[in-house]
C-alpha positions as CSV (number, residue, x, y, z in Angstrom):
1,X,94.7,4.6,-6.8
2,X,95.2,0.6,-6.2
3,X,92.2,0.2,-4.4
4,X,90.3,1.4,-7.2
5,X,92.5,-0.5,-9.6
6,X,91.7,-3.7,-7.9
7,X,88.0,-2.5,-7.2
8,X,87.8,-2.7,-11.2
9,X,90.0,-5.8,-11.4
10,X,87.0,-7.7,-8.8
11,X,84.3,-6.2,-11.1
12,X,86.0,-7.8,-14.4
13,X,85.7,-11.5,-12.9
14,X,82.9,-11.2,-10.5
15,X,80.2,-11.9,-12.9
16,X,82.3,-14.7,-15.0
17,X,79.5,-18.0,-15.3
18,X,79.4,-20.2,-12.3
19,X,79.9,-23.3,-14.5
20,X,82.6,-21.8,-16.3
21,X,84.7,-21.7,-12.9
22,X,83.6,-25.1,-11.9
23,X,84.6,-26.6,-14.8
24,X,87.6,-25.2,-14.9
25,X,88.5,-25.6,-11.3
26,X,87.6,-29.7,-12.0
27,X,84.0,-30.0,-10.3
28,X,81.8,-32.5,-12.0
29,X,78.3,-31.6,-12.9
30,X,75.9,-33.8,-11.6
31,X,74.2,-36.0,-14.9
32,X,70.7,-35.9,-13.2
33,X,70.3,-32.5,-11.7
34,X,71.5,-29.7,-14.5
35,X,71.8,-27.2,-11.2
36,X,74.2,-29.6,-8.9
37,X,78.2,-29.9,-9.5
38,X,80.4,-32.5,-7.4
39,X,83.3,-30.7,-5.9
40,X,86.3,-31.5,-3.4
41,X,84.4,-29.5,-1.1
42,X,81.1,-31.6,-1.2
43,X,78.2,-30.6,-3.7
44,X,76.8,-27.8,-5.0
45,X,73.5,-26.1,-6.3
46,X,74.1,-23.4,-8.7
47,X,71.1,-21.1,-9.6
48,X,72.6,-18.2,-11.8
49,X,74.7,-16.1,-9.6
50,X,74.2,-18.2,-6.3
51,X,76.0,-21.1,-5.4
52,X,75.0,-23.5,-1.8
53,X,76.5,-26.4,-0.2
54,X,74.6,-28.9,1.6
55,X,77.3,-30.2,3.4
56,X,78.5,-27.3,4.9
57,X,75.6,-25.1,4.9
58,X,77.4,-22.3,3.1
59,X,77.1,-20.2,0.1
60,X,77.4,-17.3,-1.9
61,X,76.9,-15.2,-4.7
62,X,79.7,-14.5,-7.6
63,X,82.6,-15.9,-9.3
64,X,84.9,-14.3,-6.6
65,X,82.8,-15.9,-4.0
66,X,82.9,-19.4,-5.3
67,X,86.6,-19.5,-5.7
68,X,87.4,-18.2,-2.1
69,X,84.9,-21.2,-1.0
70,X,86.6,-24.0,-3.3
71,X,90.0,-22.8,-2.5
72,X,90.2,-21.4,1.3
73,X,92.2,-18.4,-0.8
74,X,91.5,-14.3,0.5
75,X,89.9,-12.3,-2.2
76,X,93.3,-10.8,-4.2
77,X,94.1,-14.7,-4.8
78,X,91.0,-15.9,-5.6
79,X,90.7,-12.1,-8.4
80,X,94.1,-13.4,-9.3
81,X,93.0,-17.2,-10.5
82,X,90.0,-15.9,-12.3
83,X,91.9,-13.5,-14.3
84,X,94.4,-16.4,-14.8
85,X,92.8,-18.9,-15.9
86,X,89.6,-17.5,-17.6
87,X,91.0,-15.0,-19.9
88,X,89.9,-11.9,-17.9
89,X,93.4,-10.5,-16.7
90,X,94.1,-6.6,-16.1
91,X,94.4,-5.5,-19.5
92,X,91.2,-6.7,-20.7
93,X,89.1,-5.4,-17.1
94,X,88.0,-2.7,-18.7
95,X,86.6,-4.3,-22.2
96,X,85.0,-6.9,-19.7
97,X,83.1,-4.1,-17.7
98,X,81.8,-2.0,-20.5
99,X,81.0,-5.4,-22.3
100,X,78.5,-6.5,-19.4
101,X,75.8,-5.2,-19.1
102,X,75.1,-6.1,-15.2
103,X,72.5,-9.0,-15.8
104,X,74.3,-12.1,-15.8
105,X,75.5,-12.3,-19.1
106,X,79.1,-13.1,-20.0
107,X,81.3,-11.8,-23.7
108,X,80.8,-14.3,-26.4
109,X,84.6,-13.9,-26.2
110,X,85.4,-14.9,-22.4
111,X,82.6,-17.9,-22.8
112,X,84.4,-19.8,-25.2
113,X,87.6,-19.3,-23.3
114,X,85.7,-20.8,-20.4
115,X,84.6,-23.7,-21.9
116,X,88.2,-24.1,-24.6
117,X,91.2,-24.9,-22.5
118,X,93.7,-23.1,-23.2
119,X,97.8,-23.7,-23.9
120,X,98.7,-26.3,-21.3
121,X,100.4,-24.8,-18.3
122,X,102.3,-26.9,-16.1
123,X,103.5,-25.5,-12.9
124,X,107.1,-25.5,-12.7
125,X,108.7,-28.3,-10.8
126,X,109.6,-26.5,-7.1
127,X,112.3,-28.7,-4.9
128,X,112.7,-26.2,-2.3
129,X,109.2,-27.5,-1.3
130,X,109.5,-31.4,-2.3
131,X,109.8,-31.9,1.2
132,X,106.9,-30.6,1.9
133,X,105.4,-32.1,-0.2
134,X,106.6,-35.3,0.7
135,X,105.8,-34.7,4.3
136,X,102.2,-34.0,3.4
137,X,101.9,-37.0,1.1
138,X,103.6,-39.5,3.5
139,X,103.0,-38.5,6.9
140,X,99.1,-36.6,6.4
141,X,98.0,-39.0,3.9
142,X,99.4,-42.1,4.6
143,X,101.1,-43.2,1.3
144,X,104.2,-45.7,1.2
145,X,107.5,-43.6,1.3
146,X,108.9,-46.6,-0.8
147,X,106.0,-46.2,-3.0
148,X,105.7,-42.5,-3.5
149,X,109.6,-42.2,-3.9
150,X,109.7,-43.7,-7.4
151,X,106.7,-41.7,-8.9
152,X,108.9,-38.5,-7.6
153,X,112.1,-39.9,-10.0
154,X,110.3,-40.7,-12.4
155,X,108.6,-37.1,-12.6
156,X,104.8,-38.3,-12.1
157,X,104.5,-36.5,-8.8
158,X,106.2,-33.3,-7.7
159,X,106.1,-30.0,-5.9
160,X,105.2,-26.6,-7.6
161,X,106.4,-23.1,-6.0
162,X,103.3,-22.7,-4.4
163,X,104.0,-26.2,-1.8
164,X,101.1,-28.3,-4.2
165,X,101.8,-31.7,-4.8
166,X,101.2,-32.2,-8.6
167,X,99.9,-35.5,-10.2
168,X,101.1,-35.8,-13.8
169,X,98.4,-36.6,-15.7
170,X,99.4,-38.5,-19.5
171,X,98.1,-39.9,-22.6
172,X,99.6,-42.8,-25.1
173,X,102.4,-45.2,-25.1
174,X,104.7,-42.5,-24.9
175,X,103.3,-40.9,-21.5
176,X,102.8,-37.0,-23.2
177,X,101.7,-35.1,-20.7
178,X,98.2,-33.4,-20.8
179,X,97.8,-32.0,-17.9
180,X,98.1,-32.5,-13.7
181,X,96.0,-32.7,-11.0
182,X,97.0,-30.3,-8.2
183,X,96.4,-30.8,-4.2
184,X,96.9,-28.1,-1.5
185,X,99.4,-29.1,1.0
186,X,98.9,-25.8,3.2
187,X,96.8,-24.5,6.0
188,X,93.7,-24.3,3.7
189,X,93.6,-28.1,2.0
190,X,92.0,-27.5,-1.9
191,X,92.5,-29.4,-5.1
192,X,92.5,-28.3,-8.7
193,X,94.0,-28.8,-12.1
194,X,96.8,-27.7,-14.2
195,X,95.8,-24.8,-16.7
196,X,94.7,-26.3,-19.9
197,X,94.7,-29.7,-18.7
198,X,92.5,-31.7,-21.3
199,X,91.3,-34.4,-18.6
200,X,89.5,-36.5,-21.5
201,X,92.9,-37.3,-23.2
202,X,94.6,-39.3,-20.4
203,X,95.0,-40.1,-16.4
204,X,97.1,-39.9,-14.1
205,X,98.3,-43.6,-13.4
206,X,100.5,-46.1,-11.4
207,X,100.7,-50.1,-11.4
208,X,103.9,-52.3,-12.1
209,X,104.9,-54.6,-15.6
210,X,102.6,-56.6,-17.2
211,X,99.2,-55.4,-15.0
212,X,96.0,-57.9,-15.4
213,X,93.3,-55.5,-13.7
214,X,92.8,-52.1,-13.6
215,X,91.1,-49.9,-10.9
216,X,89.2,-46.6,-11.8
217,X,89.7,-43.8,-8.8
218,X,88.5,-40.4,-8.4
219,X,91.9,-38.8,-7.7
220,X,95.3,-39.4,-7.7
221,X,95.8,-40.1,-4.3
222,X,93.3,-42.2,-4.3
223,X,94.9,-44.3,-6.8
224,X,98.2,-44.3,-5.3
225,X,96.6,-45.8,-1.8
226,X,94.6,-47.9,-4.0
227,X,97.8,-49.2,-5.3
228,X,99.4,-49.9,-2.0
229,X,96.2,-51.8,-0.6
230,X,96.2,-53.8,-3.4
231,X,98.7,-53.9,-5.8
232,X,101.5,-54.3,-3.6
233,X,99.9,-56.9,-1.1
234,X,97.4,-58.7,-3.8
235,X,94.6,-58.3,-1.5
236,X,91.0,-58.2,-3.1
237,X,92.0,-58.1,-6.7
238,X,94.4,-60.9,-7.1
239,X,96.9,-60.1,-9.8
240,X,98.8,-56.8,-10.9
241,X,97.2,-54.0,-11.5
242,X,97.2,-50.4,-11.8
243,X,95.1,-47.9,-10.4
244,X,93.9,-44.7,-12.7
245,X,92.4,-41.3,-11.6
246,X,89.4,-39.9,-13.2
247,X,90.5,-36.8,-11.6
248,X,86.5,-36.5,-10.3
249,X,83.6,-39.1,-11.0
250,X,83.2,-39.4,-15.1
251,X,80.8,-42.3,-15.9
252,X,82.3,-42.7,-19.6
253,X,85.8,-41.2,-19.9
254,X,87.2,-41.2,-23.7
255,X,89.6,-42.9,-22.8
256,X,88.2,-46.1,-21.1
257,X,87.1,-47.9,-24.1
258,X,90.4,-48.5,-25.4
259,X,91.5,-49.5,-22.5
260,X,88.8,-52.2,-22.5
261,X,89.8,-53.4,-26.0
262,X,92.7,-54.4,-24.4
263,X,91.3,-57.2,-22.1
264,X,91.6,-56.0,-18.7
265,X,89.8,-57.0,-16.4
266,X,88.3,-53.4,-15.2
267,X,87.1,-52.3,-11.6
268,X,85.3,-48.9,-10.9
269,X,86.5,-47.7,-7.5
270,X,85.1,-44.1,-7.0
271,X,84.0,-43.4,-3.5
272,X,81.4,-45.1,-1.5
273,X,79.0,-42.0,-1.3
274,X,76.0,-40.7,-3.6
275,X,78.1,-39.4,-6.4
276,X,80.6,-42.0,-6.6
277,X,77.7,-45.3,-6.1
278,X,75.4,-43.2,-8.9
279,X,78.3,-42.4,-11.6
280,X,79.2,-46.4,-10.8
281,X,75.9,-47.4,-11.9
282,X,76.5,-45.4,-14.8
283,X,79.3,-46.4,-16.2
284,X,78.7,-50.2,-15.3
285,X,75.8,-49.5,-17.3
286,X,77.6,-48.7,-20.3
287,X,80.0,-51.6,-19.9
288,X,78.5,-54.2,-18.4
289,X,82.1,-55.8,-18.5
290,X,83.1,-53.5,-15.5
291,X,83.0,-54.4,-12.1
292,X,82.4,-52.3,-9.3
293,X,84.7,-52.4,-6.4
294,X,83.7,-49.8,-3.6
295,X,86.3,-48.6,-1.1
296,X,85.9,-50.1,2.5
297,X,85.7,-46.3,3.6
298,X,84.6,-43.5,2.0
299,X,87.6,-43.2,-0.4
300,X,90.5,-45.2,-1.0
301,X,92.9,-42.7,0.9
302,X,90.3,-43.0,3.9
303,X,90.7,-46.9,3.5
304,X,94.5,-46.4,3.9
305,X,94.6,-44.8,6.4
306,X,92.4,-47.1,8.5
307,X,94.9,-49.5,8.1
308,X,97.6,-47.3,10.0
């Protein structure tokens, strides 16, 4: 019967590790509390099976649970990303169940597909819903129509079949992709990344020729208003620049080093808030070199729109 078929689908991914889906849906885990992750819905305290957040005063218990709270989804979506993107589709349900022994524990097999990304898996580039995107991007979030325009030609930002906007995220001289951050544009507002995005190889980035300063965001929207309060109109910082996303707070990102044996003049700008000020601290502590330049709201797309 297909109630029983999904019944056994639900069991399959319901016991799947906490961190394992908050890693993979891009939460941070915070570096002084082993229990607490930084999400795009506010934090989190995981304790085995149970997940809270303090800012909404909600929680839950199970796999299923935490990605119908990150994502806004119904439960056959949220069974549907699990499978997806942590190796525990239909075929191998039933493997999965026997395998688990109801305590907590998760396959030796399905763990290191949690913590390995897999293949990369861009989502395929949707322009029945560019508009849509471009609505949401221009007209929800503020951003520059003459600025967002030329990251949509050049293939940096686009729409996917599900209405996301999608942030290429690239690595090297020769811009190889590695990945893409993903933000809902629906009813139910979420963000994520691309399947087997490998976040530590490169950013998602924007800035015009010869760039003297850099600005470190948390997102990629954020870096694109970051841009247009600053790189467009000089403002604070001066100079060209380009603004990079962290896609989430990363005190000491692989690739910032070379970046810094470059001579730019570096700025951190994640979010004026706990996790954004304390991962600041961190990395500034590490390169002494950087400076920190706080949003004059909470985040840069916040500061943007101020400015409206």
């Amino acid at each position: 019967m297909p109630g029983d078929d999904f019944r056994r689908r639900a069991d399959a991914v319901r016991s799947i590790p906490l961190d394992a889906v908050l890693a993979r849906w891009g939460g941070e885990r915070d570096q002084r509390d082993r229990s607490g992750w930084h999400t795009a819905r506010g934090p989190l305290s995981v304790t085995g099976s149970k997940f809270f957040n303090w800012q909404r005063e909600t929680g839950g218990g199970g796999a299923i649970d935490l990605v119908m709270h990150l994502s806004g989804w119904d439960v056959d979506a949220s069974v549907q990303w699990l499978e997806q993107q942590l190796g525990c589709g239909p075929a191998s349900a039933s493997s999965t169940t026997n395998s688990n022994s109801g305590n907590g524990s998760w396959p030796a097999g399905g763990n290191a597909k949690a913590r390995q990304p897999g293949p990369l898996r861009l989502p395929a580039v949707n322009l029945a819903n560019l508009q849509r995107v471009r609505h949401y991007l221009t007209q929800e979030r503020g951003l520059a129509a003459d600025i967002l325009q030329p990251l949509i030609d050049a293939g940096k930002v686009y729409a996917d079949q599900r209405g996301n906007a999608v942030f290429l995220m690239v690595a090297g001289k020769a811009q190889r992709p590695i990945g893409a951050e993903l933000r809902g544009t629906g009813q139910h507002l979420w963000r994520g990344l691309a399947p087997g995005t490998r976040k530590d190889a490169g950013y998602f980035w924007i800035g015009g020729l010869a760039p003297e300063k850099i600005v470190i965001c948390e997102s990629a929207i954020d870096a694109i208003s970051c841009f247009q309060l600053h790189g467009t109109h000089g403002a604070q910082l001066h100079g060209a620049c380009i603004c990079i996303s962290t896609a989430g707070v990363r005190p000491d990102p692989p690739w910032l080093r070379p970046l810094m044996t470059r001579g730019y003049e570096i700025y951190c700008g994640f979010d004026d808030d706990k996790p954004g000020n304390e991962t600041s601290r961190q990395m500034i502590r590490r390169h002494p070199s950087i400076k920190r330049l706080p949003p004059p709201a909470h985040d840069w797309n916040d500061a943007l729109i101020a400015t409206l």
